[in-house]
Structure formats: structure tokens, C-alpha cells
C-alpha positions in Angstrom: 0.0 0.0 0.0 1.1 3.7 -1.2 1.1 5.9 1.1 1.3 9.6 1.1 3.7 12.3 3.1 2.9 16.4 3.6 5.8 18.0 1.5 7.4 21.6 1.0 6.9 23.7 -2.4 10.4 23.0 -3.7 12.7 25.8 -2.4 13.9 27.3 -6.1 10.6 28.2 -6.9 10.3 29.8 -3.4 13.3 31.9 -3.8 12.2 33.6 -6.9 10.7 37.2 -6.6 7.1 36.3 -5.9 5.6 38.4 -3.7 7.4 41.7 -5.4 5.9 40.2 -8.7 2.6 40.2 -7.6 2.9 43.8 -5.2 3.9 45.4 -8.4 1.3 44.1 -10.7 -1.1 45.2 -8.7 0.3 48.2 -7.8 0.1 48.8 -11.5 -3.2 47.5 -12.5 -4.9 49.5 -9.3 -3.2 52.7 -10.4 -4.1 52.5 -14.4 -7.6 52.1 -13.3 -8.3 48.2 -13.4 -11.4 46.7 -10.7 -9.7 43.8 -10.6 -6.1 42.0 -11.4 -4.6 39.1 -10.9 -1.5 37.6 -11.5 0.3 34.2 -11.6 3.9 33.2 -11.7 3.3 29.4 -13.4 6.4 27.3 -13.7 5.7 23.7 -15.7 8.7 21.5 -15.3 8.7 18.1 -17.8 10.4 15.1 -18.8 10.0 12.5 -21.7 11.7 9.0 -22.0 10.5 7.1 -25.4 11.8 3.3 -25.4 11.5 1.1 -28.5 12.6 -2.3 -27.5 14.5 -1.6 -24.6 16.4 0.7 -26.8 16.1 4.9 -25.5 14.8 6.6 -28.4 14.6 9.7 -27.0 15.3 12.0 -23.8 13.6 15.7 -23.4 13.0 18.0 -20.9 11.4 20.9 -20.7 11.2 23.9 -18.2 8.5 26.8 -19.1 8.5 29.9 -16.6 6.6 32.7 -17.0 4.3 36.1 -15.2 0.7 36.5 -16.7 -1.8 39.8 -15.4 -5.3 39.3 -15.8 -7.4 42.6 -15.5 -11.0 43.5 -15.6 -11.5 47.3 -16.4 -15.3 48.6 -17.0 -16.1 44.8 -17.6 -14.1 44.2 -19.9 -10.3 41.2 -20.0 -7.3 42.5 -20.4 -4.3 39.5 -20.5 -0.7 39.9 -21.2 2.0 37.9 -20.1 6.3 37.2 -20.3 8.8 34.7 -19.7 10.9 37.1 -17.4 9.7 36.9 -13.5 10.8 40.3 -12.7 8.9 43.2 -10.5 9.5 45.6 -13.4 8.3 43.4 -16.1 5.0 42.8 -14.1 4.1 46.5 -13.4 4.5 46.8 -17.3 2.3 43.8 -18.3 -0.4 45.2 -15.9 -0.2 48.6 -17.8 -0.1 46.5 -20.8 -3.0 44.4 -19.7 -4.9 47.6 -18.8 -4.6 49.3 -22.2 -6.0 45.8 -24.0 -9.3 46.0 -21.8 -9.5 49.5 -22.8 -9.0 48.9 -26.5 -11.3 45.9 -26.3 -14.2 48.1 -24.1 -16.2 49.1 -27.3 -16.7 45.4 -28.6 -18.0 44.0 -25.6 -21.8 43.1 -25.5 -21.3 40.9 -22.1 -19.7 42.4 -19.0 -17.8 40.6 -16.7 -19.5 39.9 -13.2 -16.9 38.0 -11.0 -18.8 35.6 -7.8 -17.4 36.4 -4.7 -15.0 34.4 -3.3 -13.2 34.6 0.4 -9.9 36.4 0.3 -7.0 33.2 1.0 -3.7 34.9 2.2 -0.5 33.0 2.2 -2.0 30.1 1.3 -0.1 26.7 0.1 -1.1 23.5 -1.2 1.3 20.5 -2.5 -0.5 17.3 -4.2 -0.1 13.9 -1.9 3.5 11.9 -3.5 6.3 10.2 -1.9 9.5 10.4 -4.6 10.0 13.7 -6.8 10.4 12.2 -10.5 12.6 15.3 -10.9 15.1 14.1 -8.0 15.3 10.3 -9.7 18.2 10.0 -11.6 17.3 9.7 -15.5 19.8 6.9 -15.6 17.5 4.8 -12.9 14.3 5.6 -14.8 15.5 4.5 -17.7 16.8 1.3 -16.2 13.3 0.3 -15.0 11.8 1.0 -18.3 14.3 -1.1 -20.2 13.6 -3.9 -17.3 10.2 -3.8 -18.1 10.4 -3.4 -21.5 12.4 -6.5 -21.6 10.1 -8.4 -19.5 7.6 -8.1 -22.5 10.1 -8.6 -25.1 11.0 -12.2 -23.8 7.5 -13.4 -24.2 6.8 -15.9 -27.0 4.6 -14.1 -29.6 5.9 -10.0 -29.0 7.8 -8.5 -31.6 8.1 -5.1 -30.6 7.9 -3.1 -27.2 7.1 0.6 -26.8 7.9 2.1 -23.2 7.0 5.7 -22.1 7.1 7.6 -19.0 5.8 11.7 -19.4 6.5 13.5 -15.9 5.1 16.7 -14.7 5.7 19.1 -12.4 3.4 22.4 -12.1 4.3 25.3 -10.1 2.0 28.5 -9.8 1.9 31.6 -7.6 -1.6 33.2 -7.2 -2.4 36.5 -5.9 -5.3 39.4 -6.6 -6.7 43.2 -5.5 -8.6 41.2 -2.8 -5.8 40.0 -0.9 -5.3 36.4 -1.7 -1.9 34.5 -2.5 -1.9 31.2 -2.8 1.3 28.8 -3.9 1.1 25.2 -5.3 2.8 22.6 -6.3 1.4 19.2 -8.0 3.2 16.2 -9.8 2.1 14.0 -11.9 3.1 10.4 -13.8 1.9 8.6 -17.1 3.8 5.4 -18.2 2.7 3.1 -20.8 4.1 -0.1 -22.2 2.7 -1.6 -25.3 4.1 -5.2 -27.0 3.1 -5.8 -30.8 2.7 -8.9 -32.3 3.5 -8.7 -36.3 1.7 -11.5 -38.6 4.0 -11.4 -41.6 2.5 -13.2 -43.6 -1.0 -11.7 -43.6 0.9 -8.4 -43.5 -1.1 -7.7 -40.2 -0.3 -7.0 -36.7 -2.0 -6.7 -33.1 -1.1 -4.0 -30.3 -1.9 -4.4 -26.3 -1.1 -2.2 -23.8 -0.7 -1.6 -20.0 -3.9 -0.2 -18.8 -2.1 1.6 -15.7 -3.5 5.1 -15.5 -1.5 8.5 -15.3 -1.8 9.7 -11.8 -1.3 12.4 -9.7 2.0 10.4 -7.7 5.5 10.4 -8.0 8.0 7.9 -9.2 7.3 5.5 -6.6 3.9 4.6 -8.8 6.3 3.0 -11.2 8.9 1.1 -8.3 7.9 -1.4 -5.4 5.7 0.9 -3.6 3.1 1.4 -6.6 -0.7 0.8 -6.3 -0.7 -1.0 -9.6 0.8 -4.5 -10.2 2.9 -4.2 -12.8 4.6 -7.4 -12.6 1.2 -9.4 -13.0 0.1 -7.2 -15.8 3.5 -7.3 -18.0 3.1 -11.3 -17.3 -0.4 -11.3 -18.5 -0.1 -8.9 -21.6 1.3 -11.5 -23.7 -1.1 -14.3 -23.1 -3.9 -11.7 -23.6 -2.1 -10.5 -27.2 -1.5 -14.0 -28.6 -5.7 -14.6 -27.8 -6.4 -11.5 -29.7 -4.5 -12.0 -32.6 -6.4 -15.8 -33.0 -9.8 -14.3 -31.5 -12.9 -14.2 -33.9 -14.6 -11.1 -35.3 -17.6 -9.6 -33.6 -21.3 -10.3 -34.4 -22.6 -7.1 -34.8 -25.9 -5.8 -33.2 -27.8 -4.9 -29.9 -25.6 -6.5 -26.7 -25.5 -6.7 -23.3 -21.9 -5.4 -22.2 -20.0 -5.0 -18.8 -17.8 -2.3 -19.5 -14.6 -2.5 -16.9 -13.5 1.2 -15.5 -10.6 0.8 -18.3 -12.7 1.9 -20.8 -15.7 2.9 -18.8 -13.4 6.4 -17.9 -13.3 7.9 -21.3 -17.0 7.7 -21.9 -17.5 9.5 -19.2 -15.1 12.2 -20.0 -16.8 12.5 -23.5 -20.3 12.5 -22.5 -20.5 13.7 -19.2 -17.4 15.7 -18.3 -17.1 17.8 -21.4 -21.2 17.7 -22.1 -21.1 19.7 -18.6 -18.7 22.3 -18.8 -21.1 25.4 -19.0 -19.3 27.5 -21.6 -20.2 24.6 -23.8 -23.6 24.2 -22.7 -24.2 28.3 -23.2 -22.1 28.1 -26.5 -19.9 30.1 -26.1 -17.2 27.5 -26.2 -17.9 25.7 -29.7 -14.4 26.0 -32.0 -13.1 23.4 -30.6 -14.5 20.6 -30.3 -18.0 21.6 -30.1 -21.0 22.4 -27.7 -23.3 20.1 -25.5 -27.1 19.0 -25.9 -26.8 19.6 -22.2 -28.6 23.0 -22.5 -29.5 25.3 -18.9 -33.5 24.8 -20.1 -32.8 21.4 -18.9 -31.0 21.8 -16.0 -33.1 19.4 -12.9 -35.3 18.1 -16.1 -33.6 16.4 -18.9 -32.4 12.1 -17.8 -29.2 11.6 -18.5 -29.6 8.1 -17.2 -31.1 5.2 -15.2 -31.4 6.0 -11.5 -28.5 4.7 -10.8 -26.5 7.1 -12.3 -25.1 9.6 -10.1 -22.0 11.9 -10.9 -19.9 14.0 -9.1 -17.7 16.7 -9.9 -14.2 16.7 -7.9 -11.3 18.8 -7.6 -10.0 17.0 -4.3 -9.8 13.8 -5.5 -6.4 12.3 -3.6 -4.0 11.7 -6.6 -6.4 13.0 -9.4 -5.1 14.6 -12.2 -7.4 18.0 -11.9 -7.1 18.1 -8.1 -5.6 21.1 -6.8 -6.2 23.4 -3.9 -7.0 26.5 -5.7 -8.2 27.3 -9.3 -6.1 29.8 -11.4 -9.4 32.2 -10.3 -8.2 32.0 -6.8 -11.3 29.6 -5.7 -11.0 26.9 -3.1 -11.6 23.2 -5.0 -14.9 21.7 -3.8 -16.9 18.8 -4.8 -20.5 18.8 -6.4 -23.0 16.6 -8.2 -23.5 16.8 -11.9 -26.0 14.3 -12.1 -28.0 12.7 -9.3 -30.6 9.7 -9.4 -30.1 10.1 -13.8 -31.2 13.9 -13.2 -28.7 16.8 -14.7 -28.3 18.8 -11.5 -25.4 20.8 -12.0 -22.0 21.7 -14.4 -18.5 23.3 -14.0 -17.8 26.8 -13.7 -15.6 29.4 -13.0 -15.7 32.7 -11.6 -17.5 34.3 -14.7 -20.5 31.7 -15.5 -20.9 30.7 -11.9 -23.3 34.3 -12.0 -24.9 33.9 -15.7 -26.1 30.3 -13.8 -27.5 32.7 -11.2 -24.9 31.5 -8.6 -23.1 33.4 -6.1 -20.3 31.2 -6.3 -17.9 29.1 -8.6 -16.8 25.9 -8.1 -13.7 26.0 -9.1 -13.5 25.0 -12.5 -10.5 28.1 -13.8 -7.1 27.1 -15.2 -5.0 27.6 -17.4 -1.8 25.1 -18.7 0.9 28.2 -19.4 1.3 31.4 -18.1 1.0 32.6 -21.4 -2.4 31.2 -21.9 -5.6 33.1 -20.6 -7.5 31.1 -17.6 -10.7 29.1 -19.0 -13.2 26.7 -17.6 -11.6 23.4 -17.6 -12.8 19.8 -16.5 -13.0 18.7 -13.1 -12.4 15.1 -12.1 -15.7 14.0 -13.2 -16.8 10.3 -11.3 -19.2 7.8 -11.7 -20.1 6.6 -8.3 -20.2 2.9 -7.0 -23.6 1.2 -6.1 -23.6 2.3 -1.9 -26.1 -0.5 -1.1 -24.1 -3.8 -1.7 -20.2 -4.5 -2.8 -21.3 -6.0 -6.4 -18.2 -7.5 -8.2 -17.3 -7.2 -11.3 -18.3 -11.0 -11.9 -21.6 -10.1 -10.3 -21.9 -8.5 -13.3 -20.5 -10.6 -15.8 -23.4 -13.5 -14.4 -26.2 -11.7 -15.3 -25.3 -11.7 -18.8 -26.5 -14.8 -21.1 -24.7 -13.1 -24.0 -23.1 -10.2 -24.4 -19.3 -9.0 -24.2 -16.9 -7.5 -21.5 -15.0 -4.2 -22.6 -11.4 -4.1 -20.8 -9.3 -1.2 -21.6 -9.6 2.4 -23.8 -8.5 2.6 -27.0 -10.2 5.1 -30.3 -12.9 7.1 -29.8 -15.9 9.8 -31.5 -18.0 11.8 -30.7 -20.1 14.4 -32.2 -19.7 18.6 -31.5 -23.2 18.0 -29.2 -21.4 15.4 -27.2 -24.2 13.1 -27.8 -23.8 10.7 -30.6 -20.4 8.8 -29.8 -18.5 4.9 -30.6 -15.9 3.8 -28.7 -13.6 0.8 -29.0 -11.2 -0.5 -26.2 -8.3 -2.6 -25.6 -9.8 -6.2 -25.6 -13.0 -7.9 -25.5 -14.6 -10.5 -24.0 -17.6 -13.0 -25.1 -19.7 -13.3 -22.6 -21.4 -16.6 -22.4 -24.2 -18.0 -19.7 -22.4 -15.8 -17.2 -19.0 -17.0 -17.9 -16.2 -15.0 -19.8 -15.2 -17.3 -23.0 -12.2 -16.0 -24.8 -11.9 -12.9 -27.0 -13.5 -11.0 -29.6 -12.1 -8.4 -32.2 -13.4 -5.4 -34.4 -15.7 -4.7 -31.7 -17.0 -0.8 -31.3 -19.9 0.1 -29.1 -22.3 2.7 -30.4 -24.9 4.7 -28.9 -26.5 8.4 -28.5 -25.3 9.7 -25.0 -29.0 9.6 -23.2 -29.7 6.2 -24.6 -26.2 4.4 -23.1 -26.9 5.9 -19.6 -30.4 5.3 -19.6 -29.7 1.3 -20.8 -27.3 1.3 -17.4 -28.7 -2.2 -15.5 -26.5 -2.4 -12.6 -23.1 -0.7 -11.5 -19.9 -2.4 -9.3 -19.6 -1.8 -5.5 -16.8 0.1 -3.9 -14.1 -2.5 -4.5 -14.9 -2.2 -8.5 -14.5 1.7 -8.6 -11.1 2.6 -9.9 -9.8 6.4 -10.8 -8.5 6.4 -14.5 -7.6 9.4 -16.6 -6.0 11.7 -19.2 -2.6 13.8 -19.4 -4.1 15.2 -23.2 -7.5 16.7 -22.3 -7.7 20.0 -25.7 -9.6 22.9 -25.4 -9.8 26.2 -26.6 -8.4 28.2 -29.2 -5.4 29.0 -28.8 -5.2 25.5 -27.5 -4.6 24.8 -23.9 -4.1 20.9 -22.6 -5.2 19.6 -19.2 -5.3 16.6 -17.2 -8.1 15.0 -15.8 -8.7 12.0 -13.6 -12.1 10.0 -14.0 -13.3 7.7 -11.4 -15.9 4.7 -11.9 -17.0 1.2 -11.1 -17.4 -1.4 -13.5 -21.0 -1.1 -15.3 -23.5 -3.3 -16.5 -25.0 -1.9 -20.0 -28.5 -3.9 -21.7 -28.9 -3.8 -26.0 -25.7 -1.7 -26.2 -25.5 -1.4 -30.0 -21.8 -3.2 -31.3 -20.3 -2.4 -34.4 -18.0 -4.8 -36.2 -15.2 -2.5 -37.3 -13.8 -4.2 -39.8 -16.8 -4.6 -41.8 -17.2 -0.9 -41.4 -14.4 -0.3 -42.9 -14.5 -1.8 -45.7 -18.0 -0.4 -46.3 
């Protein structure tokens, strides 16, 4: 078992100029007339190893520092931002920031109304991990990925390896007119190891890969300590890869499906997490990627589900990829329902849709992944919540299903720009016969309109089922900004799920 220790904000980012940063921004901003300012010293520290088997392809790292002011000035944004974290360069990019809310005051329609939030002084939060990734020599990361990597390369049947490990570190210093200053500090891990089998003579090949989830931990999630079992899971990978590559194709139609948190995750982040996020729902996020069906004139009416379906908004989430203390609007995180009994209750917000909701407060839901990006409303760690009545297994599951398939593992995905009609496919899948598993299937896709697939939801897993999976590559906005987000959820029983048989739709 992992567990987790209290530690400092790491002292280099402590001995930079912070506080004279911030007392001269807003100095500045107050001066040349601005009703409110903020600014944010944001330091993103990363590393990239890339194995091909057991061979280092390639070694970066990358260390991005910079001072962004945010102003408001008769209701109206000015930004500006710069690399240099200097008390002179702030006072100029709050004068800067000023003049752009003044130049911009004519075209806006929509005034800004901020919700109140309580003033936070020297406050400090660190994410929960035991070893710094940062502090582990390179040379002993790459040794455990080449030990691993080899462990898959040995197998009978693997061909070729892949072995990743992305490492982030996030650094920001908060502080605004009304007094607060906050400092964090939050790490986070994604490593991935895939084996390929190569059929040479059919001129295909078959991919499976570790289903471990990037977390919000240090290195010890990859060493002895780890929560996940790596060493059953590299064993396993290339027993499960040889069944694929022999397993029959998919009968395609209406089926039953258990649908294991692996894959479960990223339908919820498509269909709930992002089909929630207010500026979507209001349109007024819809470049990229679209808006939501979710409309406010549904809000308490429209089912999302069955009953059973109740989902919860988090940014507290221990280890969770969007858990911080603070949003980048100065707001405490909290945790609220989206939906509740299949009901839309509720979606994400920050500062300046928390009011247009008719709220008198946000919860939470600012950030932005540079400090030469403008904050926007970004995902929460968005949860499906276990059955609380009885510990149901995932086998409990599986044995109320005469026919039907078990979905283990994400994979490709699509959804339209209403986050409603969607397909996913996963890692590997699972006939389901007279409540038995019974080998593989391939080609298999699940398809359904976002209301339907919750509202065919039978039956979810207990407490011990519910596992907390995620994403470091989360797009938004344009410019485009990248978050991650964590995604919690039990396994899930799912009745005339509609299953595509992708290789006949290909070739249509």
C-alpha cells in the first residue's frame, strides 16, 4: 500500500521574486484604473523518456516559466504575459493588460460579473506523493523502463515493445486586488508499455497495452511501492495479445456489455465531463471541439440516465489529475453533483459563469496550462459513483449476462460537437457466455446516442470495483490549452448496447 507524506513547495521556486511580482502588478493594475487584477507566476517543469525495444529513443525536458496579469476594467479582460519573473516586467504587463481591456471596451456586448469568493492569504497547497520524478536519476528511470520493457520482449509471440514515462511538475503563484496568495505545487506520472505482435504473412499486426492510469504520484507509482501491479500485468499482456490475434470477429448488433473502469473512464469524460462544462452548454465554447445537448433549459429536467447514475464533480480527488487546492481564479476546489438519481443537476464553472447560472459562487473550475495562456473553464475530475447498497463484483456483473461482451481497456474514440452521438472501442474484449467469460473477440465498437447508453445502465460495481482512471491530453480552446483529468468509476452493466463490427465498417 502507497502511502502519502505532507511536503514543501520545492525551495527554487520559493526563492524567486514572488511576492514583489505580484505587489507590483497590482500596484500597476490599481493605479491605471483596473477593478480587478490578478497575476500568476506558473512554472511547468517536464520530462519525456520514449523506449523502442529496450532501446532509448529519445530524452527531453522541458522547463517553461513565466508572469501573466489578468485585468478587468469597466467589464471588460485584459491579459498579457512574459517569460521574465521580474517586478519591473509585471508593473509593465499590468499597464499592458490595462490598455488591451480599454482597446477591447467598445466590442464587448457581455460584462464581466466575478462571484465572490473569500480572500485566502498566504496560502499553500502540495498534491499527496512520496519520490520527486525530478530528484530520480534519469539513468535509474530509464533502467526500470528497459527492465520492463524486456520483460515483454522475452515473451513468445511480442515482436516489438514501446515504453513511455511523461513526468510533470506544475508550479504557480496566485495573488489578486482582494488579498489572496496562494502557492502550489502538484506532480504528476503517465507510463505506458505496449508489446506488438507482427503476422508477416498476412501483413497484419495486433497491439496491447498496460492499462495503468497517469496519476497524480511520484516515481514510486512505477517502483515497489506502486498501487498498480505491474509485474502481473507485463506477465499477462502477452497471453492476452496471442488470444487476440487468434480471437474471432464480432457479431454485430444490440448487446448486453459489462464495460470494466478501463474503458468505462473515457465515456464518461466525453459524455458527461465535457457535455457539462457550462461554456459549452451556453455556447460560447464551440471552435473546438464543439458544444453540448446539455442545455440550462434542462438543467433538474432532462435524464441523463437510469437512477443509478449519479455523478460527481471533484477537484479534491487524492492523486487526481485536476485536483488542486485552488483554481487559477483563486477559488477553493470543492466537490458537487453533476447528475444525481439520472437527473442533470449541476456543471463546471468558473468565476464568470458561476453568475450567468445565477450563482453566487464558482466551483472552481478556472485554469489555465501556461502562463501565457488566458485562464478558461476546464474539466473537473468528473466520477461515476459505485452502487452504496451492496459490494457487487465485477463478476456479479458478468453473471447476469447470457450473452453479451466484456470491454477491458480504452482505445479510439468519437464523438459528435453535441457530445451526444459517440463509438468507442477498447483494448480487448470478452464473449460473454451463460455468465462465464469465453475467450476474445475483435473489431468490436460500441455505439450509442449519450441519453440512450446511460439510460440502458442495468447495474453498476460496488466500492471495490470503482477505480480512478484518466487523461494527461485533455484540448480545449483556441489557442489550444491541454489539461489533465482524472475520472473515477465502477465497472457497469450496459442492456442492448449497439456493437459495431469495425472491420466490416471499414470496408463499407
Amino acid at each position: 500500500m502507497c502511502v502519502t507524506v505532507t511536503r514543501d513547495v520545492d525551495a527554487d521556486f520559493l526563492a524567486l521574486p514572488l511576492r514583489a511580482v505580484a505587489d507590483a502588478a497590482l500596484s500597476a493594475a490599481r493605479t491605471a484604473g483596473a477593478q480587478h487584477a490578478d497575476v500568476r507566476v506558473h512554472r511547468v517543469l517536464t520530462q519525456s523518456i520514449r523506449l523502442r525495444d529496450g532501446v532509448v529513443q529519445a530524452v527531453s525536458d522541458g522547463d517553461e516559466i513565466g508572469v501573466a496579469v489578468r485585468v478587468i476594467v469597466d467589464g471588460t479582460w485584459g491579459f498579457a504575459s512574459h517569460a521574465e519573473v521580474s517586478p519591473d516586467v509585471a508593473a509593465a504587463l499590468a499597464r499592458q493588460a490595462v490598455e488591451v481591456a480599454k482597446a477591447l471596451r467598445s466590442l464587448n456586448r457581455d460584462p464581466v460579473t466575478l462571484a465572490d469568493e473569500p480572500v485566502y492569504a498566504d496560502a499553500t497547497w502540495v498534491s499527496p506523493y512520496l519520490e520527486d520524478p525530478f530528484a530520480t536519476p534519469t539513468a535509474d528511470k530509464v533502467a526500470l523502463l528497459v527492465d520492463y520493457s524486456g520483460r515483454l520482449q522475452a515473451a513468445d509471440g511480442v515482436d516489438h515493445v514501446t515504453a513511455s514515462v511523461l513526468q510533470v511538475k506544475e508550479q504557480t503563484f496566485y495573488a489578486d486586488l482582494a488579498g489572496s496568495s496562494i502557492t502550489q505545487q502538484r506532480v504528476r506520472l503517465h507510463p505506458e508499455f505496449e508489446a506488438t505482435a507482427v503476422d508477416k504473412s498476412a501483413g497484419s499486426f495486433e497491439s496491447m497495452r498496460t492499462l495503468a492510469p497517469p496519476v497524480g504520484r511520484g516515481w514510486e507509482y512505477l517502483g515497489a511501492q506502486s498501487t498498480w501491479n505491474w509485474g502481473d500485468e507485463l506477465a499477462q499482456i502477452p497471453e492476452w495479445l496471442a488470444e487476440k490475434t487468434k480471437a474471432p470477429t464480432v457479431e454485430a448488433g444490440p448487446t448486453d456489455l459489462v464495460i470494466d473502469p478501463t474503458n468505462l473512464w473515457l465515456t464518461i469524460h466525453e459524455s458527461i465531463g465535457h457535455a457539462t462544462e457550462y461554456d459549452r452548454a451556453i455556447g460560447y465554447e464551440a471552435a473546438y471541439a464543439g458544444t453540448s445537448f446539455a442545455t440550462p433549459d434542462k438543467l433538474g429536467t432532462l435524464k441523463y440516465g437510469t437512477p443509478l447514475m449519479h455523478v460527481t464533480a471533484d477537484r479534491n480527488e487524492e492523486h487526481g489529475l485536476a485536483s488542486v487546492g485552488f483554481d487559477d481564479d483563486g477559488v477553493a476546489s470543492q466537490r458537487w453533483d453533476l447528475v444525481a438519481d439520472g437527473t442533470l443537476v449541476g456543471y463546471q464553472l468558473d468565476r464568470v459563469f458561476a453568475p450567468r447560472l445565477g450563482l453566487t459562487r464558482s466551483n472552481g473550475c478556472s485554469y489555465a496550462d501556461s502562463a501565457h495562456h488566458v485562464p478558461i473553464q476546464r474539466m473537473a475530475n468528473v466520477s461515476l459513483s459505485p452502487d452504496p447498497s451492496t459490494d457487487t463484483s465485477t463478476a456479479d456483473l458478468i453473471s447476469r449476462v447470457e450473452n453479451g461482451i466484456y470491454v477491458v481497456g480504452d482505445k479510439s474514440w468519437s464523438i459528435d460537437m453535441q457530445r451526444y452521438n459517440f463509438q468507442f472501442t477498447g483494448q480487448r474484449f470478452f464473449k460473454i457466455r451463460d455468465g462465464k467469460l469465453d475467450g476474445q473477440v475483435r473489431d468490436v465498437a460500441y455505439q450509442a446516442t449519450t441519453t440512450d447508453f446511460w439510460g440502458s445502465m442495468e447495474a453498476v460495481g460496488g466500492e471495490s470495483t470503482w477505480r480512478l482512471q484518466g487523461a494527461f491530453n485533455c484540448g480545449k480552446a483556441q489557442p489550444g490549452q491541454v489539461a489533465a483529468v482524472s475520472h473515477g468509476c465502477p465497472s457497469a452493466l450496459f442492456r442492448g448496447v449497439n456493437i459495431l463490427n469495425t472491420r466490416s465498417e471499414a470496408q463499407q
